[in-house]
C-alpha positions, 0 to 999 in steps of 0.5 A, a space after each residue: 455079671 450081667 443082672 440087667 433082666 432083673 429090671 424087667 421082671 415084676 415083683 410084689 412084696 408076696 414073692 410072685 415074679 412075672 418075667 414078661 419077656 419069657 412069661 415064665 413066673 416064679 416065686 421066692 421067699 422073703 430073702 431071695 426076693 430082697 436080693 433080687 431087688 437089690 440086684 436089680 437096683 444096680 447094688 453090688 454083693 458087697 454093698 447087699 452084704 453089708 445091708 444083709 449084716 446090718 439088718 440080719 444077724 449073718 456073718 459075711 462067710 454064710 452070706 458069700 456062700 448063700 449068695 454064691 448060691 442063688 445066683 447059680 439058681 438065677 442063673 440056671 433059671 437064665 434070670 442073670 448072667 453071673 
């Protein structure tokens, strides 16, 4: 798993994100944009799992199966290597 691109991107708290290298830009919502801050602070799932049940009402099955989800987003956009 490879989130090392993450690092480079600009994000701000209105879910734009501009990825210099490519000049592509995006934008995400609330949660998607919280997880690629996380991700790009070098937290595993597990550690973001845990934040997500503490600071959202998630069971761990609905974050595995939404995270699981996204980051085939991510990586379809070639945002991660997952």
């Amino acid at each position: 798993m490879d989130y090392s691109k993450l690092t480079n991107l600009a994000m701000n708290d209105n879910g734009f994100i501009f990825d210099p290298a490519s000049g592509y830009s995006y934008t995400s919502n609330e949660t998607g944009l919280y997880i690629m801050k996380l991700l790009a602070q070098g937290k595993d799932k597990d550690a973001i799992c845990q934040e997500f049940m503490e600071e959202y009402e998630v069971d761990e099955d609905n974050f595995n199966s939404d995270f699981e989800h996204y980051m085939l987003m991510l990586e379809a956009l070639a945002l991660v290597e997952y």
